[in-house]
N, C-alpha and C positions, 0 to 999 in steps of 0.2 A: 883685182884679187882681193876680194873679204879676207877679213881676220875673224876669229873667230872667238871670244870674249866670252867668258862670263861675268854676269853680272852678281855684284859682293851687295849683300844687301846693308843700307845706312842705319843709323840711329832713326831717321826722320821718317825711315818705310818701316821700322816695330815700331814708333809713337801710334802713325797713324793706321796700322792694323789691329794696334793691342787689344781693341774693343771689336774686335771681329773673333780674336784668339781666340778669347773662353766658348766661344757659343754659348751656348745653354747657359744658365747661371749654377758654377760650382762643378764643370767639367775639365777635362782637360783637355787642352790644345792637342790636335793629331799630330801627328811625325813628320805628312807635309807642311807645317805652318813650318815658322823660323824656329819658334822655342819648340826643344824637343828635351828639354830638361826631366820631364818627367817619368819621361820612358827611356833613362838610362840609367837610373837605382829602379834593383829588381830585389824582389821581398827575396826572405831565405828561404821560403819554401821553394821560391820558384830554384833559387839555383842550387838547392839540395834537388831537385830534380833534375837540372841540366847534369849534376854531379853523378847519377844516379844513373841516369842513360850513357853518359860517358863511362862510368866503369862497368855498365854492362857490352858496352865496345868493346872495351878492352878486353876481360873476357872470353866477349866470341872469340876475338882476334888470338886470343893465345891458346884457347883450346882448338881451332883450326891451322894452326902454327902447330899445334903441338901432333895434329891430327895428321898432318900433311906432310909431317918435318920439313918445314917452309924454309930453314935456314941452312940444313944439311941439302936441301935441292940450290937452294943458290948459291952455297959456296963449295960443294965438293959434288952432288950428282953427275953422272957423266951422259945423260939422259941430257941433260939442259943446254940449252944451245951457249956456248962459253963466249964466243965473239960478242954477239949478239947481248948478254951479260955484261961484258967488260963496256959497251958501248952505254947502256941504258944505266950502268955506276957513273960514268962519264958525265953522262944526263943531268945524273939525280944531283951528282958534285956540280956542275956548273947551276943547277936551281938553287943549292943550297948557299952559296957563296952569293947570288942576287940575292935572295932572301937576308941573308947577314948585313948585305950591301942596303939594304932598305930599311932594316930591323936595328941596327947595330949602329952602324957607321953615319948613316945622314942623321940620324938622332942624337947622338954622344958627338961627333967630330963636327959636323957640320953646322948642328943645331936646327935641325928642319925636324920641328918636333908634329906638324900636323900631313898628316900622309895627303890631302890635297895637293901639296903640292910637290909631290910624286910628278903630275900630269905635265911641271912645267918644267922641275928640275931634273927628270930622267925618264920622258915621257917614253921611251921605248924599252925598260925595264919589267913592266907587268905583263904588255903583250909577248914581249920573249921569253918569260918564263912561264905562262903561259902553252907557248906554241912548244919547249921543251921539256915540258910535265906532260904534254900530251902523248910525246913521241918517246917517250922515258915509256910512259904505261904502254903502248904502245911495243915498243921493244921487249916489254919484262913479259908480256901476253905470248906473246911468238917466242921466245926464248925459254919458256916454261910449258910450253904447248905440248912437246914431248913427252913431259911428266903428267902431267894432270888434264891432257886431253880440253873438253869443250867447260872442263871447271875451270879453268886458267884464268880468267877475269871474274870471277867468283872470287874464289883464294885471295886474289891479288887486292881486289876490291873490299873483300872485309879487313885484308891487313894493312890497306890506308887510312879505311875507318876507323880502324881501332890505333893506328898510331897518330892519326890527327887528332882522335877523341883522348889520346894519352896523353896532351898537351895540357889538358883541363888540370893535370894533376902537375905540373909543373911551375913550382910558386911565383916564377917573373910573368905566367901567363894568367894569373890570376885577375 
């Protein structure tokens, strides 16, 4: 039986690529070398525009919300499938508490402040939340099917975009 190892690169394998890094004289290293230092400060133009597309998310998201009454169908239409609802809340609560569990707790409590090693200290974390975000959307599609017919993963999909894009505007996500 193989193990299966990554390999952590040394001091003495950046000595002996440094002079490979730059290429050209006066470029920067790409993203696969080791050093990626420089493609992670981003000028302000760029992130007034990441900003810029993110409040146009949000936006869509609330004038299709507002279009749709997205929150009077999920918590009082009687058109909506309610079981099916109460299960894909279920869902969305057990994503949300893995999420806190990886965001929150291994960083503050534990002190595992680099998400690599996610893969070693809770390697089946990402695929299960994963495999229950899928069947969360999944559930919320079928459960709003009633209401909004073959728009239901429309709807559903821009109000993810636009609450994942509403994150940009929350200061510890900065």
């Amino acid at each position: 039986m193989s193990s299966n190892y990554r390999r952590v690169p040394t001091a003495s394998d950046a000595a002996s690529t440094a002079s490979s890094d730059m290429g050209e004289a006066g470029t920067n290293p790409s993203p696969a070398d080791g050093d990626n230092r420089a493609y992670l400060s981003r000028s302000p133009a760029d992130r007034m525009a990441d900003k810029a597309i993110a409040l146009a998310w949000v936006l869509v998201a609330w004038l299709v919300a507002k279009w749709t009454r997205f929150f009077h169908v999920l918590l009082a239409d009687e058109r909506a499938n309610r079981p099916l609802l109460q299960v894909a809340a279920l869902s969305f609560g057990i994503n949300t508490v893995l999420l806190l569990y990886l965001t929150v707790y291994l960083p503050k409590i534990k002190g595992l402040t680099d998400s690599s090693a996610w893969e070693v200290y809770c390697p089946r974390v990402v695929p299960t939340m994963t495999f229950v975000g899928v069947v969360t959307g999944l559930l919320l599609i079928r459960a709003t099917w009633p209401v909004w017919g073959f728009l239901a993963p429309l709807v559903l999909g821009v109000e993810f975009l636009g609450l994942l894009f509403g994150l940009h505007f929350v200061p510890w996500c900065l």
